[in-house]
MIGU-139187 format. One record per residue: x, y, z of N, C-alpha, C in turn. Coordinates in steps of 0.2 Angstrom, whole numbers, plus 2048, in hexadecimal, padded with zeros to 3 digits. Atoms other than C-alpha are relative to their C-alpha. Example, Ala and Ser with C-alpha at 12.3 -4.5 7.8 and 13.67 -1.06 7.14 Angstrom:
8047FA80083E7EA8278048068007FC7FA7FF8447FB8247FC805803
//
This chain:
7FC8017FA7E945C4DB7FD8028068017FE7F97E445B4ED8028078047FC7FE7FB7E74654FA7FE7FF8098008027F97EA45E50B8028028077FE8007FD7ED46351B8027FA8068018087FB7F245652A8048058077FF7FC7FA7F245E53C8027FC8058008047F87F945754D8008048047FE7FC7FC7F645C55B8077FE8057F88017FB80945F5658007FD8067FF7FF7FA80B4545727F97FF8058067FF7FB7FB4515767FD7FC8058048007FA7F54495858048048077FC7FA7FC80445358D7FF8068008027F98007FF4605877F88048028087FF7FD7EC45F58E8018008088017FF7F77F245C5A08058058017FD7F87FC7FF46B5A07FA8067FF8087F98017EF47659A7FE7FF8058068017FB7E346F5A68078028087FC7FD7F67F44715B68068057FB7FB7FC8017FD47E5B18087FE8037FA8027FA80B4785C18047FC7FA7FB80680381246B5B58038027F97FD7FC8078174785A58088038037F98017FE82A4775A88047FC8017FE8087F982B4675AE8017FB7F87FF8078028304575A37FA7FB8038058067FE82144D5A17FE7FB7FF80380680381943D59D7FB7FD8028058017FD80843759D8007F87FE7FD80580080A4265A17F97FB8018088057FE7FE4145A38027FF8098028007F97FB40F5B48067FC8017F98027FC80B40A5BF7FD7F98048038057FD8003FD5CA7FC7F97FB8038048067F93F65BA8067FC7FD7FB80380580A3F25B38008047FA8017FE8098043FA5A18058088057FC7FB8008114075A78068037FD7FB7FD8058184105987FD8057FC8027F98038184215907FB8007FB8067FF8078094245868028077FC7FD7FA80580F4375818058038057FC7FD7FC81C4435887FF8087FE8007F880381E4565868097FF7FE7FB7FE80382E45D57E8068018047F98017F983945F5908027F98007FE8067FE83744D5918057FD7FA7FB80380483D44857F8088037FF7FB80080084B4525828057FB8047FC8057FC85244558F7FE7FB7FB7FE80580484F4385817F87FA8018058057FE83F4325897FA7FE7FA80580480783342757B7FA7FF8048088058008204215788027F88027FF8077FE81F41257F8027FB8027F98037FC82E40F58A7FC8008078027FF7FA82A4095998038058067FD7FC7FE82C4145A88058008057FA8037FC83A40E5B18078017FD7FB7FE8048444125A18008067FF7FF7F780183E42259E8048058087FD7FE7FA8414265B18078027FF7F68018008554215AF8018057FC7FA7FA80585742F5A07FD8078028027FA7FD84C43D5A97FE8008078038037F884D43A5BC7FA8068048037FA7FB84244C5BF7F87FE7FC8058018048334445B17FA7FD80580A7FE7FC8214485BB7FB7FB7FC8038088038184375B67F78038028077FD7FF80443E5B27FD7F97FE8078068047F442F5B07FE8047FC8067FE8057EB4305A07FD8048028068028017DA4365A07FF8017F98068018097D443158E7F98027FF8067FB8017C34385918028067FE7FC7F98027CB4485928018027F87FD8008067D44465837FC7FF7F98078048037C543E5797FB8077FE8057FD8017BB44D57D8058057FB7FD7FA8047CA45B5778017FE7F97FD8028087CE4515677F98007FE8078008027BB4535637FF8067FE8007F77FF7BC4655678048027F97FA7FC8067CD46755A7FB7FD7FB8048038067C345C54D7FA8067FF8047FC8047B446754C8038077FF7FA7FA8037BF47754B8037FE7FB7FE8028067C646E53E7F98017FB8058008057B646B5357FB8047FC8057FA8027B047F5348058027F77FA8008077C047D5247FC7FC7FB8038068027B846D51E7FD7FA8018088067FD7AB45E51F8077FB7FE7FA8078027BD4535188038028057FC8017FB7C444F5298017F98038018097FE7CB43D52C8057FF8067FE8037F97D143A53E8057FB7FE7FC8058037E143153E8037FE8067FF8007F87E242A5517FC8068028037FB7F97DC43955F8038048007FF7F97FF7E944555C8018027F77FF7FC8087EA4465487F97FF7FB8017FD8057E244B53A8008027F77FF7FF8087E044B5267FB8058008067F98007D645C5218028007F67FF7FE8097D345C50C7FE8057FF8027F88017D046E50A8018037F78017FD8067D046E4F87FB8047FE8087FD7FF7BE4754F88008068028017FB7FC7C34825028028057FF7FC7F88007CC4914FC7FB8047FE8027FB8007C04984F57FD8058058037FD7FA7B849E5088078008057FC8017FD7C749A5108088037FE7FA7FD8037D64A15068057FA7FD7FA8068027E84965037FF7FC8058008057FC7ED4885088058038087FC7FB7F77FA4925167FE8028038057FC7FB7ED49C51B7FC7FC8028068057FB7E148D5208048018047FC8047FC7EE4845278018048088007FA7FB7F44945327FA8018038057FE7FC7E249A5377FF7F98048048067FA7DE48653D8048018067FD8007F97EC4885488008048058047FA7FB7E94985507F88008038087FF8007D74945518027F98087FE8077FA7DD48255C8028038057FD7FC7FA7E848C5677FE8038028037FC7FE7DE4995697F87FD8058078017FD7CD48F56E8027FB8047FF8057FE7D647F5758078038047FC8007FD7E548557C8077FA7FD7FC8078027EF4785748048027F57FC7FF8077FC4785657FE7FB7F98018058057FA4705548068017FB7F980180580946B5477FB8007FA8088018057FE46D5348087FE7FB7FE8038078084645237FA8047FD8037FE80480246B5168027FE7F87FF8038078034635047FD7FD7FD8048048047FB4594F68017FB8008028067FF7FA4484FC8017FD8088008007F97F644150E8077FD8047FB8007FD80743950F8048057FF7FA7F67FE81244B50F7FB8038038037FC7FB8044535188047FE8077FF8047F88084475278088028007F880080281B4485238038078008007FB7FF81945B5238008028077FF7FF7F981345D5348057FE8047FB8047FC81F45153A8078068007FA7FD80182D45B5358008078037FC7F77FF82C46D53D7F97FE80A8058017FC82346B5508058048068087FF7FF81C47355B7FF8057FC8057F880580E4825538048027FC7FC7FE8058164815437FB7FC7F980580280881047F52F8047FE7FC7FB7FF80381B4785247FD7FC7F98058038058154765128057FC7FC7FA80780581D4675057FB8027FB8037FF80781746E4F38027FC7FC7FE80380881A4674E28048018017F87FE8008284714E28067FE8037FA8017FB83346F4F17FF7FA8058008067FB82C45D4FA8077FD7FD7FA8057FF83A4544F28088048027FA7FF7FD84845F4F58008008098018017F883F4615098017F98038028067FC83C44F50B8047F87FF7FD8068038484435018077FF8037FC8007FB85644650E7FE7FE8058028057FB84C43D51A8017FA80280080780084E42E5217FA7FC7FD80280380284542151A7F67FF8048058027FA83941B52B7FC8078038037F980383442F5297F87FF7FF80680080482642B51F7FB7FB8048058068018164235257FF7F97FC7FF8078038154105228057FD7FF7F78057FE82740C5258018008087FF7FF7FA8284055358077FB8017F68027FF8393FB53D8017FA7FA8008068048343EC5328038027FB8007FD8078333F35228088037FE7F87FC7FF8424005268057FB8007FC8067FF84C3F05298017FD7F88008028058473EB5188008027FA7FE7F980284B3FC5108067FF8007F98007FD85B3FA5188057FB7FA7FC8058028623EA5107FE8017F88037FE80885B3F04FF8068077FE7FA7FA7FF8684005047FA8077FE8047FC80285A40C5048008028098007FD7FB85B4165117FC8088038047F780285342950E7FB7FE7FC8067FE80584342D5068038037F97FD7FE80484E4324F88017FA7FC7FD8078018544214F57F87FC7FD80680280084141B4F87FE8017F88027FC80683D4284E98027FD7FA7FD8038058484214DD8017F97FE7FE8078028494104DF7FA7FE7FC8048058068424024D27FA8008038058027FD8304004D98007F88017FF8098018303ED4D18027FE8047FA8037FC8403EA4DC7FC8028058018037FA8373EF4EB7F97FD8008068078018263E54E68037FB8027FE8067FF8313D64E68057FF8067FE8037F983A3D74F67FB8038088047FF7FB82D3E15027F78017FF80680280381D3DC4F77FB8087FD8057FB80580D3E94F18038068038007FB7FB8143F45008058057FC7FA7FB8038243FA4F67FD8047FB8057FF8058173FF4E87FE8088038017F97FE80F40B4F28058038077FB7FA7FB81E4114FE8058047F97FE7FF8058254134EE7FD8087FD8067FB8058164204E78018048038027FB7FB8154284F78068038017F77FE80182942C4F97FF8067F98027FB8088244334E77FC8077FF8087FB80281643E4E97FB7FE7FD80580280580A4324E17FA7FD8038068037FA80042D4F07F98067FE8077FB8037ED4314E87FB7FF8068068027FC7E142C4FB7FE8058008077FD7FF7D34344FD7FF8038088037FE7F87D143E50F7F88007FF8078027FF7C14375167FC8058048047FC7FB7B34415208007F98067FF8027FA7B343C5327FA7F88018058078017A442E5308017FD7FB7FC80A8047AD4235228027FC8068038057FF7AA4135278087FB7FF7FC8058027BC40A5258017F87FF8018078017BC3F75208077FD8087FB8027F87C33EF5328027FA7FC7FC8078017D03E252E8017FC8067FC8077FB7D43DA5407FD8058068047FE7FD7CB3DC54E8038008097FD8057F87D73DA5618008038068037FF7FA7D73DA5728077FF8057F87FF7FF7E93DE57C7FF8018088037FE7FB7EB3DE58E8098008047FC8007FD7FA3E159A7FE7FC8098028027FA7FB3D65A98008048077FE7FF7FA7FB3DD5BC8067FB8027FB8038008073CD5BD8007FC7FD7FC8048078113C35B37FD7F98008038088018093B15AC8077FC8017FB8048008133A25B17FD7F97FE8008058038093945AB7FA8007F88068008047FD38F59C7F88028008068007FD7ED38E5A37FE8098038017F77FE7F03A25A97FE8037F98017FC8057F23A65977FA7FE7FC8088038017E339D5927F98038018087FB7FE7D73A759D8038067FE7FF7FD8047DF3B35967FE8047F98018028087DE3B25847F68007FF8078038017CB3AB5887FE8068038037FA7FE7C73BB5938018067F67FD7FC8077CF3C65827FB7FF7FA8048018067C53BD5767F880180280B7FD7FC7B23C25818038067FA8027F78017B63D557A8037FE7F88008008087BD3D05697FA7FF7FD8077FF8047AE3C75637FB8028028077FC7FF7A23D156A7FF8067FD7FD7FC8087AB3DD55E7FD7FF7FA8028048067A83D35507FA7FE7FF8068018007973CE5557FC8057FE8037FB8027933DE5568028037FC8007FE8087993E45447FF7F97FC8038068067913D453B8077FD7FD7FC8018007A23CD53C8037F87FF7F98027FD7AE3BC53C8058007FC7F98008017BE3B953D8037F77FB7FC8068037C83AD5318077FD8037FD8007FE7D63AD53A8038038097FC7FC7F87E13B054C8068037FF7F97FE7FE7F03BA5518028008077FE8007FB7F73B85618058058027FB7FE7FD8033C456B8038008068028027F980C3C157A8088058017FA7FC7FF8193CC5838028008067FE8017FA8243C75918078068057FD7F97FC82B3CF59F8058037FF7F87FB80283D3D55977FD8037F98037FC8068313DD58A7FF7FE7FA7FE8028078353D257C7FB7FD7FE8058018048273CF56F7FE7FB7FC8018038088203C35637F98008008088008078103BF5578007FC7FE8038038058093B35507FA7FF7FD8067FC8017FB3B25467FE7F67FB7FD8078047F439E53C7F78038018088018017E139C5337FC7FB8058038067FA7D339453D7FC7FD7FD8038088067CA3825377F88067FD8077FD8027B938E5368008088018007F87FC7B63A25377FB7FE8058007FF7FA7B13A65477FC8088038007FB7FF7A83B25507FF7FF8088018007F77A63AB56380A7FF8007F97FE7FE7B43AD56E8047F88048008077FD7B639A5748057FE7FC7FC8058037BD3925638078067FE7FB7F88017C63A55618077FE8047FA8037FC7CF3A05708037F98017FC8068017D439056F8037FE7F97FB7FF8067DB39355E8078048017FA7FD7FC7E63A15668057FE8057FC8037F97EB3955758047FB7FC7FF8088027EF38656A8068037FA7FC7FD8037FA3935608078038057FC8007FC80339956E8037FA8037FE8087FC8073865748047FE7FC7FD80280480D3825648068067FE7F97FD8048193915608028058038017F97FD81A39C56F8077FC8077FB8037FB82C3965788038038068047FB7F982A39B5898067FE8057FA8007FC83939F5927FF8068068037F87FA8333AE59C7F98018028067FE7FE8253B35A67FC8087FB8047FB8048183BC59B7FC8088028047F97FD8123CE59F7FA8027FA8077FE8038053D15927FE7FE7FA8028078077FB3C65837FC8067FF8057FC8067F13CC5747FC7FA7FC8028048057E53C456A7FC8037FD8027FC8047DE3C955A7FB7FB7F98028038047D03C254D8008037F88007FB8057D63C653C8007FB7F88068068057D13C15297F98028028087FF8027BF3C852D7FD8017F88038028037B23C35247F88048028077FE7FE79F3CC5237FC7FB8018038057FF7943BE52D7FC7FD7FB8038048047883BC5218037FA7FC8008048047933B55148047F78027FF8087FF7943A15128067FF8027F98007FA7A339951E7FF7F97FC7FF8048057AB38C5168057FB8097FE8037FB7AE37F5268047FA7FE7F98078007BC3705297F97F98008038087FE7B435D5268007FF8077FF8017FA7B935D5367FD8028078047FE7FD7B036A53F7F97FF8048078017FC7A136A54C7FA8057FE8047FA8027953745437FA8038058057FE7FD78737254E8048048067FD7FF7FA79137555C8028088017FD7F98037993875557F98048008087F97FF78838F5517FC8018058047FF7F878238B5648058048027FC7FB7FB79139356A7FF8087FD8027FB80578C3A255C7FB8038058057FF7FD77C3A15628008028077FF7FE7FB77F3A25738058098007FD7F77FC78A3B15737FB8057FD8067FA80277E3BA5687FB8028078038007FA7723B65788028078057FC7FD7FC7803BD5838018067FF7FD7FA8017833CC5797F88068038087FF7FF76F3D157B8008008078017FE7F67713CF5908048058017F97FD7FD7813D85927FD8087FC8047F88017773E85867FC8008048067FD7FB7693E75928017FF8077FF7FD7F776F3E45A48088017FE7FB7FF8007813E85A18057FC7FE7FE8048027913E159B8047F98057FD8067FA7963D75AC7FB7FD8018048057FE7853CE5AC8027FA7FF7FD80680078C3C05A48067FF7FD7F980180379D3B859F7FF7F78027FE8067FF7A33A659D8037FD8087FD8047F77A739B5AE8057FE7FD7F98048047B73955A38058078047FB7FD7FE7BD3A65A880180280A7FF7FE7FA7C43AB5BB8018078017FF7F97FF7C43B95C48088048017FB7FF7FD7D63BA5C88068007FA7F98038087E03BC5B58038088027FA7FB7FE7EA3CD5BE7FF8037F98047FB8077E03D55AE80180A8028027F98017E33E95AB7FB8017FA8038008037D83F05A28027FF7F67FD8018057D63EA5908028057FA8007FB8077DA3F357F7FF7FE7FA8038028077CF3F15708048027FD7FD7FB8067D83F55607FC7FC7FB8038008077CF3F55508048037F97FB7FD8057DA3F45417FC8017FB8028008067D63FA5328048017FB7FB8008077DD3FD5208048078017FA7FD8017E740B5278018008077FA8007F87F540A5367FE8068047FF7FC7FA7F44145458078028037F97FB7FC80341E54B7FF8038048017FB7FB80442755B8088037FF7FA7FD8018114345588018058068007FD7F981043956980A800802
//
């Protein structure tokens, strides 16, 4: 049997600019995207603010209306980048098993460790005095034998608090839970929990597994294990290598699209930074996903195979555009697209192209970007770009995300 830790830091990017300014410890806060940019929505809050009801990821115009005294701070992600660097090697005087889960959490396998280290309470405890103490900053630590109750622990008792889920007492602590509780149930899933009438973690635990195979596929399988205590993953050391599944490139406009041809240079600026991605991890994509989000906030996705895999940004984008034309019913002005290459494939292996296809034509566009990629590492990455694209796409800056085989949560 394992044993896991899983650490958050409380609150954290709130909690690095009330350190660094004192003046704003009292104050309801929220470190917010840029106002001028439009990307303006709560990235984290401190604990004054959630009292007024304030959320991750609302914009701040809503947050405003439930906390009119809430002190709106910028980013800076350097900052933060360096301090979650700092909490990671402080972690890693316990153990070389420390798997980064996002910037402010943490898995720590300390099985290894009692012998120099003592119990598992006593790690726990000393990390978090050791964090407080060198960084100024609080940590939440779960503590249990599998990394989902680890995370499920912390989540449960916050701030600088330890709260352990053993053998013994996880299912009576945790099986009163709501169901959306547990990592890997997000609104979808929960929705699809719900009409099954499973509501709790309790519920989770006991139901058929088979029955939920067959209504929420492999996923009930292991929400099923995990609910249970049977979750066997491996916390990794900080350099595993995860298999990237999709590769995308997201952007919020400064103003809103009103025709095609905006969303195009769009879509085609987005896909430069995708495959250059992909190029650069020996990468194509078999597939698009498209997102598009207009100005009343309201969302969708779509996602359809492409004639050939792909790793320039030209057929990328015009697989993305020709998907949004055919299924993107546009009755509002648009505030911010996504586009995403996914189904990767490692370059080497044989591409299996349409009859139809321009083959020659594709591996000049290949070839060219490889080119392209070679100038922009040696005079910079503004040396060169497409003439397809304009300067005027009211672009903020973009946001790479790189998925892999496990989900990102900000539990900010």
């Amino acid at each position: 049997m394992k044993d896991i830790l899983h650490c958050d830091l409380n609150n954290f990017y709130a909690s690095v600019e009330i350190r660094d300014n004192p003046s704003l410890a009292g104050h309801p806060i929220a470190v917010c995207g840029s106002i001028e940019d439009r990307a303006g929505i709560v990235l984290a809050k401190n604990d004054l603010a959630k009292k007024f009801g304030v959320k991750t990821a609302e914009p701040i115009h809503e947050a405003k209306k439930k906390c009119h005294d809430l002190v709106i701070v910028s980013p800076s992600i350097g900052k933060y980048a360096a301090v979650s660097k700092q909490v990671r090697e402080i972690y890693s005087r316990w153990t070389d098993l420390v798997e980064p889960f996002g910037m402010d959490e943490c898995w720590l396998d300390i099985t290894g460790s009692h012998y120099l280290f003592g119990s598992n309470e006593k790690i726990a405890y000393d990390i978090k005095e050791t964090v407080k103490r060198e960084t100024g900053l609080t940590i939440s630590v779960g503590v249990s034998f599998t990394k989902v109750l680890a995370k499920l622990g912390s989540d449960m008792k916050k701030p600088d608090a330890v709260t352990v889920l053993s053998k013994e007492n996880f299912k009576e602590k945790i099986f009163p839970l709501a169901a959306n509780e547990m990592i890997g149930i997000g609104p979808s899933t929960m929705r699809s929990l719900e009409k099954l009438r499973i509501h709790t973690l309790g519920d989770l635990a006991s139901s058929d597994p088979e029955m939920l195979k067959r209504h929420i596929g492999k996923a009930g399988i292991v929400l099923w294990r995990a609910a249970n205590g049977f979750d066997d993953a491996s916390v990794h050391e900080a350099s595993y290598h995860r298999e990237i599944k999709s590769v995308g490139n997201s952007t919020t406009l400064k103003k809103d699209l009103y025709s095609e041809e905006q969303v195009w240079q769009v879509l085609l600026s987005l896909s430069e930074e995708v495959c250059r991605r992909m190029r650069r991890d020996s990468l194509c994509a078999k597939g698009v996903t498209i997102s598009v989000k207009t100005n009343d906030l309201g969302y969708k996705e779509y996602q359809a195979p492409l004639e050939y895999p792909t790793r320039a940004s030209l057929p990328l984008a015009k697989a993305g555009f020709k998907l949004f034309q055919e299924r993107f019913d546009w009755h509002l002005p648009i505030r911010a697209v996504g586009i995403r290459g996914i189904n990767l494939i490692p370059e080497g292996v044989e591409k299996q192209y349409s009859m139809f296809a321009d083959c020659t034509k594709t591996d000049r566009l290949e070839a060219l970007a490889d080119v392209s990629d070679s100038l922009r590492l040696r005079f910079g990455k503004d040396i060169i770009f497409p003439a397809r694209i304009k300067n005027d796409l009211f672009m903020t800056h973009e946001k790479i995300n790189i998925f892999t085989n496990t989900h990102i949560y900000d539990s900010n």
